[in-house]
ROKE-552089 format. One record per residue (C-alpha): y, z, x; residue number from 1; residue in three letters. Coordinates in nm, 4 decimals. Layout:
# residues N
<rec v="Y" w="Z" u="X" i="NUM" aa="ALA"/>
...
***
This chain:
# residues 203
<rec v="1.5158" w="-1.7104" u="-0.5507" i="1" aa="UNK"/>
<rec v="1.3667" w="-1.3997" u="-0.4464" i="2" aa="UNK"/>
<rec v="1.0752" w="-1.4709" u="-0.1772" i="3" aa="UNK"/>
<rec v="0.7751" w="-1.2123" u="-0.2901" i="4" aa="UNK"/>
<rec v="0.4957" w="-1.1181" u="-0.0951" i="5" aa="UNK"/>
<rec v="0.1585" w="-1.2485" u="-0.1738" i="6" aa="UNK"/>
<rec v="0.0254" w="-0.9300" u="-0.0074" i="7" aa="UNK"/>
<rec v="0.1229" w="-0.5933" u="0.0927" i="8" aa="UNK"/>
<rec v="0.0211" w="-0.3337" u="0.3737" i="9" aa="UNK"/>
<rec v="0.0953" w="0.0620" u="0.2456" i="10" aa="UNK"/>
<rec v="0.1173" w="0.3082" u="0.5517" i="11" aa="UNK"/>
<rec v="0.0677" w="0.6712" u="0.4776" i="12" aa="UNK"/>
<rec v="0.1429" w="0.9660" u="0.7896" i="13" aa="UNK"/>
<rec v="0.1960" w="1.3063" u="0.8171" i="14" aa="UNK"/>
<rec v="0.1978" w="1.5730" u="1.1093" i="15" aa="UNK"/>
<rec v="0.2388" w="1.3461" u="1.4197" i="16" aa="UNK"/>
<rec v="0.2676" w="1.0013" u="1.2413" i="17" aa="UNK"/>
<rec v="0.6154" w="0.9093" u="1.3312" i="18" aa="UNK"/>
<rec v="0.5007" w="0.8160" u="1.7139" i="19" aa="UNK"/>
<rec v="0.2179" w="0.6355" u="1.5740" i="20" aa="UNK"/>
<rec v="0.3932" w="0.4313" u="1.2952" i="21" aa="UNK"/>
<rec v="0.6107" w="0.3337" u="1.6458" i="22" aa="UNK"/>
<rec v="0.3479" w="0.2784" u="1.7526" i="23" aa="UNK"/>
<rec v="0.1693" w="0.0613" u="1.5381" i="24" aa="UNK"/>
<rec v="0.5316" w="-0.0933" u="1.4013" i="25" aa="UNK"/>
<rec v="0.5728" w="-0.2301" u="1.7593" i="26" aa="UNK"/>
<rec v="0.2275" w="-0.4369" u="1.6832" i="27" aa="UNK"/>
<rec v="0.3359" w="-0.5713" u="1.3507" i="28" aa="UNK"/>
<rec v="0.3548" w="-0.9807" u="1.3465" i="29" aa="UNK"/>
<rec v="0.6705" w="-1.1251" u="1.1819" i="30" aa="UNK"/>
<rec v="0.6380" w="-1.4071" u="0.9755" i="31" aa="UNK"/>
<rec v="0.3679" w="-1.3244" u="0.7994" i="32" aa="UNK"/>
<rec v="0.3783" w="-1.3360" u="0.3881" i="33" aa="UNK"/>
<rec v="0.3871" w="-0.9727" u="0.3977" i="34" aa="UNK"/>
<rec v="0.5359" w="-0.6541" u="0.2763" i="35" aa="UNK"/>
<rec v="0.5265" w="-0.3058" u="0.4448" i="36" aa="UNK"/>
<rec v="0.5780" w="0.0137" u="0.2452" i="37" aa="UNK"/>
<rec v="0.5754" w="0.3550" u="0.4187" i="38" aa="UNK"/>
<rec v="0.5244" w="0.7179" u="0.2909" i="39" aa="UNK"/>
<rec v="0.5358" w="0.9521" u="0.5914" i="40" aa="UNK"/>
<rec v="0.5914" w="1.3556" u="0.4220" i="41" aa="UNK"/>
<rec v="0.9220" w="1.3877" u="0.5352" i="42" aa="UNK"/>
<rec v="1.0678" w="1.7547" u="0.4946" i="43" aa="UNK"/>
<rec v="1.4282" w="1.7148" u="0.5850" i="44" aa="UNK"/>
<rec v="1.6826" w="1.5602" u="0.3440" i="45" aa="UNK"/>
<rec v="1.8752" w="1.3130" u="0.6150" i="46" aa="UNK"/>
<rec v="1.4820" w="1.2098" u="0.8317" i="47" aa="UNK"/>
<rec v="1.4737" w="0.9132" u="0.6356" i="48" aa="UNK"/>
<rec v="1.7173" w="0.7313" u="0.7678" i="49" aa="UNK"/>
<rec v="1.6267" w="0.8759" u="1.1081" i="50" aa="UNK"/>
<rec v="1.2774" w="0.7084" u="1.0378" i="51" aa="UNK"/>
<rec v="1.4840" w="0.3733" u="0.9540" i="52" aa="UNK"/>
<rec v="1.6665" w="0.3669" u="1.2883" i="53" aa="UNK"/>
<rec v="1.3328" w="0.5190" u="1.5050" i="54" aa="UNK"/>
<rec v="1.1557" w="0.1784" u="1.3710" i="55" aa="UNK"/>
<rec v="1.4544" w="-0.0422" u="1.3857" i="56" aa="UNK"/>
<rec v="1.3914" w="0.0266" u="1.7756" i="57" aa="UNK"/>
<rec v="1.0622" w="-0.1178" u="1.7679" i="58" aa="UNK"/>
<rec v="1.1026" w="-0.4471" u="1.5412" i="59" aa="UNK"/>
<rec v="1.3208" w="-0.7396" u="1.4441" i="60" aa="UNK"/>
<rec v="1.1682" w="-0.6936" u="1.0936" i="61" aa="UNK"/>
<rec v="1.4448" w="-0.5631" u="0.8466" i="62" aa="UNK"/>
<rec v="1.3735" w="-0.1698" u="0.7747" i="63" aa="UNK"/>
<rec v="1.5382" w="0.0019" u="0.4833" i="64" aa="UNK"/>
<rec v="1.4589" w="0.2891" u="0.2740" i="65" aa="UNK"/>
<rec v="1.3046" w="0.2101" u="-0.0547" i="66" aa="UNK"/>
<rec v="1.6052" w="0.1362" u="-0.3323" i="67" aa="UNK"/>
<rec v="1.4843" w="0.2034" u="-0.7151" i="68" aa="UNK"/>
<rec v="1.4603" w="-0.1103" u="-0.9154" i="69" aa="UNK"/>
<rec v="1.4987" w="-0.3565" u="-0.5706" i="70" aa="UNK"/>
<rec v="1.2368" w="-0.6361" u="-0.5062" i="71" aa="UNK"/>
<rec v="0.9820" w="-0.6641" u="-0.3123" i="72" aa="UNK"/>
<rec v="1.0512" w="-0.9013" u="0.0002" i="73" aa="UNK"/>
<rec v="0.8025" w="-0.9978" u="0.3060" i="74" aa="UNK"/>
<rec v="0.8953" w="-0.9877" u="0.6304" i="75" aa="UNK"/>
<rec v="1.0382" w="-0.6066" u="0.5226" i="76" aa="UNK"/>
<rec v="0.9335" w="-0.2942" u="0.6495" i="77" aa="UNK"/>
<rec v="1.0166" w="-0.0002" u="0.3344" i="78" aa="UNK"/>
<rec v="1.0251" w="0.3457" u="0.3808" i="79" aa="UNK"/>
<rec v="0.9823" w="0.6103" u="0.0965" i="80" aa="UNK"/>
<rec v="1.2843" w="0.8228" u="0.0302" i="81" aa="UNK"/>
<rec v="1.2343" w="1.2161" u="0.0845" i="82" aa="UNK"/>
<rec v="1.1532" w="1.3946" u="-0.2243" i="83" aa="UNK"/>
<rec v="1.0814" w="1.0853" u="-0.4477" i="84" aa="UNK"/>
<rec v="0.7446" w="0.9174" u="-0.5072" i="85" aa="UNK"/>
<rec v="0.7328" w="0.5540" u="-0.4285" i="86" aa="UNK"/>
<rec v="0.5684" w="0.2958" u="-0.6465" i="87" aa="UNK"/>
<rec v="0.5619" w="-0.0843" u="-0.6397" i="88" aa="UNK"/>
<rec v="0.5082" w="-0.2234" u="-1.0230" i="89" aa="UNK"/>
<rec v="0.6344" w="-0.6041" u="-1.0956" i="90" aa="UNK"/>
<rec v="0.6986" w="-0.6824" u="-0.7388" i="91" aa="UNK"/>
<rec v="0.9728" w="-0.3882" u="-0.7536" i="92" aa="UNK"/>
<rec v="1.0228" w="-0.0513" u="-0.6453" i="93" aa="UNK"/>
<rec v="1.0009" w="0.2158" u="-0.8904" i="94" aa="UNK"/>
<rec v="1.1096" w="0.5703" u="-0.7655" i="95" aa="UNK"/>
<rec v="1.0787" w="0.8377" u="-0.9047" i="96" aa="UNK"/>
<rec v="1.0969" w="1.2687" u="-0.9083" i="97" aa="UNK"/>
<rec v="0.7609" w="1.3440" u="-1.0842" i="98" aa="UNK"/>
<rec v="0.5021" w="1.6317" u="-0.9903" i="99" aa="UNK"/>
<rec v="0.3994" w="1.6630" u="-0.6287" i="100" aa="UNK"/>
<rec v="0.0647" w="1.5541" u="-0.5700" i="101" aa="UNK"/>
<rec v="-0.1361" w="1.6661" u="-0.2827" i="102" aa="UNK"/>
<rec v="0.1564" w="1.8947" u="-0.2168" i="103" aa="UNK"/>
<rec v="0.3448" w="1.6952" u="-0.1297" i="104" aa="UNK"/>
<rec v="0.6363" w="1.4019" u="-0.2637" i="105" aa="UNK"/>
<rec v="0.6238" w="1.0945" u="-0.1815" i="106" aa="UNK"/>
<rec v="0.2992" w="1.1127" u="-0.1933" i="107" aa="UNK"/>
<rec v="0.0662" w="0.8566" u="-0.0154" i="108" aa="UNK"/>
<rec v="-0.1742" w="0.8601" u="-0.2859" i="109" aa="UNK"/>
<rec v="0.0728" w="0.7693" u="-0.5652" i="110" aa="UNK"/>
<rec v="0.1612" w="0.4793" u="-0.4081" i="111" aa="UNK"/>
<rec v="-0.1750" w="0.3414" u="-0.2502" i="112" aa="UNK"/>
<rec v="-0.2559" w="0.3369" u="-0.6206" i="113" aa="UNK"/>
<rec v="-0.0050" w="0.1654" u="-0.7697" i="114" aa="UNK"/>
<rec v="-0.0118" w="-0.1068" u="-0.4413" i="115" aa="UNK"/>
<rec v="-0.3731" w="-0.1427" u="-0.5898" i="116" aa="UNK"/>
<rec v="-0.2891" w="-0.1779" u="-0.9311" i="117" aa="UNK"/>
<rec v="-0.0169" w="-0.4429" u="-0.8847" i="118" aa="UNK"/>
<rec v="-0.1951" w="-0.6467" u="-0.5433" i="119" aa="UNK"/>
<rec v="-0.5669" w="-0.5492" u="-0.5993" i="120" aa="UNK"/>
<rec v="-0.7380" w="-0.7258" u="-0.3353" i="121" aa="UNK"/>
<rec v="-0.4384" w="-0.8462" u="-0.1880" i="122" aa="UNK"/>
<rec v="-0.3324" w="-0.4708" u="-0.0787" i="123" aa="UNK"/>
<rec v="-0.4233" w="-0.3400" u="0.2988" i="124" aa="UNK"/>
<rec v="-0.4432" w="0.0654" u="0.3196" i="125" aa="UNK"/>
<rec v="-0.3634" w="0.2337" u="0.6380" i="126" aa="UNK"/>
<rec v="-0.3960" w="0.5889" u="0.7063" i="127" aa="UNK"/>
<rec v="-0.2262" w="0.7296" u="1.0484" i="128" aa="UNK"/>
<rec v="-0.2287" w="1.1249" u="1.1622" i="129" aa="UNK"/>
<rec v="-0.1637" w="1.4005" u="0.9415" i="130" aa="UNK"/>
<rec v="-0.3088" w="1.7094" u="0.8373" i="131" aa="UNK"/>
<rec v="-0.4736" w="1.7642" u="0.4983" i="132" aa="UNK"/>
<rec v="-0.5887" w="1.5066" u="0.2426" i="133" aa="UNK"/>
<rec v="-0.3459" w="1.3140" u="0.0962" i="134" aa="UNK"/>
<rec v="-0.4089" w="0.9522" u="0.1000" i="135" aa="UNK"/>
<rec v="-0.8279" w="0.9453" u="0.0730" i="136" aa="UNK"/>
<rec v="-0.7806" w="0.9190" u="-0.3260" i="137" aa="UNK"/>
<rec v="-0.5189" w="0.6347" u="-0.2444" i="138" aa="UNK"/>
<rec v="-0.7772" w="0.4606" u="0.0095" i="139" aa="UNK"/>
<rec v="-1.0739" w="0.4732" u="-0.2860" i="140" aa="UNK"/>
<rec v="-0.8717" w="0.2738" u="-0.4966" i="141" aa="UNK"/>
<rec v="-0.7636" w="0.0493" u="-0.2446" i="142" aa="UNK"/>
<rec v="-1.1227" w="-0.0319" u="-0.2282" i="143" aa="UNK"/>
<rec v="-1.2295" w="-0.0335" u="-0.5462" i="144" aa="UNK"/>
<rec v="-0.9602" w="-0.2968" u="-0.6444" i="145" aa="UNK"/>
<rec v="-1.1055" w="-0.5202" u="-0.3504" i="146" aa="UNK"/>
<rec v="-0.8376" w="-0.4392" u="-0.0726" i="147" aa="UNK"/>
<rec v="-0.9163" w="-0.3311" u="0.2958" i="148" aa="UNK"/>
<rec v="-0.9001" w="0.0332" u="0.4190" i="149" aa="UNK"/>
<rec v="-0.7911" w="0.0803" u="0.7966" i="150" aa="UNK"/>
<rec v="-0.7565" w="0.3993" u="0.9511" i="151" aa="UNK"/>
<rec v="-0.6876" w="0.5111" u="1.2761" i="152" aa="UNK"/>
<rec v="-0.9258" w="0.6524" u="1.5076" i="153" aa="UNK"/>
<rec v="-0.9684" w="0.9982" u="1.4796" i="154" aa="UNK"/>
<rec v="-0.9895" w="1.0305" u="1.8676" i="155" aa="UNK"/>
<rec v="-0.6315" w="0.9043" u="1.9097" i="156" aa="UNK"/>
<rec v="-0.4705" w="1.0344" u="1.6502" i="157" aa="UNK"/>
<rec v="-0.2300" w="1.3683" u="1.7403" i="158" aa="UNK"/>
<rec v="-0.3399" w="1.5378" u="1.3439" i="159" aa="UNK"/>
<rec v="-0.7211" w="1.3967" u="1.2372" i="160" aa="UNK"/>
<rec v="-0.7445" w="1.5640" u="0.9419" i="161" aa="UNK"/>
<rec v="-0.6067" w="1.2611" u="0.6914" i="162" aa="UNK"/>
<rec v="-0.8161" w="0.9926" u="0.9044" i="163" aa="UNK"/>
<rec v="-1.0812" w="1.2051" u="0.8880" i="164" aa="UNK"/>
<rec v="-1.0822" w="1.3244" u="0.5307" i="165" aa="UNK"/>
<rec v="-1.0824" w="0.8959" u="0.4458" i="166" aa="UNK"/>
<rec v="-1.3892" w="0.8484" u="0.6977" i="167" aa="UNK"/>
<rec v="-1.6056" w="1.1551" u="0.5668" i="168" aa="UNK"/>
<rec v="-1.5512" w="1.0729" u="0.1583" i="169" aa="UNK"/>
<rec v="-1.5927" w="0.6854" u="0.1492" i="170" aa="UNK"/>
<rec v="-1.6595" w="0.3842" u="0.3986" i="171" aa="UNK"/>
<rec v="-1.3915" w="0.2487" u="0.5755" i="172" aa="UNK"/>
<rec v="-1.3244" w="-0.1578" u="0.6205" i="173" aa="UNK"/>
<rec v="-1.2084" w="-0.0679" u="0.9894" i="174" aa="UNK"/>
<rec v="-1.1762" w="0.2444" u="1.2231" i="175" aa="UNK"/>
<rec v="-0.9251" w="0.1544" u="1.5073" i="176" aa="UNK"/>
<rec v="-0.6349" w="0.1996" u="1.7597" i="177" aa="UNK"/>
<rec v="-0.3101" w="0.1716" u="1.7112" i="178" aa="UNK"/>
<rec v="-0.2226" w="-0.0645" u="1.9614" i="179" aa="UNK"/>
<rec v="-0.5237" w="-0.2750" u="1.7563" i="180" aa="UNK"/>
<rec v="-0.3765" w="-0.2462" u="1.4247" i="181" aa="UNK"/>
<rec v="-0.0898" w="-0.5472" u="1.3889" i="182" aa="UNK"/>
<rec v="-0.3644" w="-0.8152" u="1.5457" i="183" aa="UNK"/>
<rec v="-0.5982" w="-0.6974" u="1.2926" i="184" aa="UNK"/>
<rec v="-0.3925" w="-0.6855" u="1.0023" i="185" aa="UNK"/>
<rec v="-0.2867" w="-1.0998" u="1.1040" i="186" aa="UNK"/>
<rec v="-0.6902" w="-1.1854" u="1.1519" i="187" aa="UNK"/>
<rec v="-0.7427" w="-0.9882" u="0.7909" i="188" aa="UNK"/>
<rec v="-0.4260" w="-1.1518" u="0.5784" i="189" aa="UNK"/>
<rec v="-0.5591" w="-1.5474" u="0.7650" i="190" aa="UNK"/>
<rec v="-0.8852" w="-1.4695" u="0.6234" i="191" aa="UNK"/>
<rec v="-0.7766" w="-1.3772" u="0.2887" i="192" aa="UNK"/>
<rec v="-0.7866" w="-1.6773" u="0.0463" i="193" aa="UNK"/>
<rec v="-0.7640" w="-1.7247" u="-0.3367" i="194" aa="UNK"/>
<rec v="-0.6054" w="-1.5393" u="-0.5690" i="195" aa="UNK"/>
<rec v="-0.6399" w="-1.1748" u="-0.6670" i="196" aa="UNK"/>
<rec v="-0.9844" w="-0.9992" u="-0.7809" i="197" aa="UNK"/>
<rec v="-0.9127" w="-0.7924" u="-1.1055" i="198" aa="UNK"/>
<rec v="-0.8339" w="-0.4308" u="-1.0909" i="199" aa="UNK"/>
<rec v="-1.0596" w="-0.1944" u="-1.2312" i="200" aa="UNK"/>
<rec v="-0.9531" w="-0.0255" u="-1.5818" i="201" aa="UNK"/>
<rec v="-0.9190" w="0.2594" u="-1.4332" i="202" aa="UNK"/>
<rec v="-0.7090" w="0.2304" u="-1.0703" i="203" aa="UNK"/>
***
């Protein structure tokens, strides 16, 4: 029997966001009844699996890149394959090679969205350095489905811009360090109780 996540944390990076997810993977509690996903814009056919042994360094948690049609386990850190959105629908991973979005695929929005659609307020948003925008979209519907937005302080990050563009268009659950990211995201998933709010119509 497959052991599903009750919640999931979705990590989107750009420019300078492989030292922070490091970083921030090196804070990560194990144990927890959680799932990771990652979209960090990768440019280069073969970085994903450099990406997978980088945070494989960091973690005892079992890192993988994302597999089309595989479940959803906890205790699993998932990293989006280069040039192929990643989506979570049915507690499963749906890949796939439609239209860039925010310039870019994977796309962090695309699959902030469809973490909120399927976990609503069971879904934690993180947004680490990168430049542009992708991922504020992502972070509104987050919200709007009852999840909590983190992003990382502009004043550490190496590329502002994407923390940034989340701060200046809506409010942010919490604005914080790396190093406190992985205590806060065990405090946040204690806290939650109950079962799921309903997802707007619309997310």
């Amino acid at each position: 029997m497959i052991n599903h996540p009750k919640f999931i944390v979705v990590i989107g990076a750009s420019a300078g966001g492989l030292n922070a997810l490091s970083e921030l993977v090196q804070t990560l509690q194990k144990g927890l009844d959680v799932a990771y996903c990652i979209v960090l814009h990768l440019s280069r056919k073969g970085i994903g699996d450099f990406v997978v042994h980088r945070l494989k360094q960091v973690t005892s948690m079992t890192c993988s890149l994302a597999v089309d049609g595989a479940p959803v386990k906890k205790d699993n850190i998932y990293i989006a394959r280069p040039n192929q959105h990643l989506l979570v629908k049915d507690n499963h991973f749906l890949l796939g090679a439609g239209p860039e979005e925010n310039r870019f695929r994977p796309s962090i929005d695309v699959l902030f969205r469809s973490a909120a659609a399927v976990y609503s307020s069971h879904t934690i948003g993180i947004i680490l350095s990168g430049l542009l925008d992708d991922g504020t979209s992502g972070m509104w519907a987050i919200k709007r489905s009852g999840g909590t937005c983190i992003v990382q302080d502009p004043n550490e990050a190496e590329y502002p811009d994407m923390p940034l563009s989340v701060i200046n268009n809506m409010e942010a659950t919490h604005v914080t360090t790396l190093g406190e990211m992985g205590p806060l995201i065990a405090e946040i998933l204690k806290k939650k109780k109950g079962r799921k709010k309903a997802v707007p119509k619309d997310v």
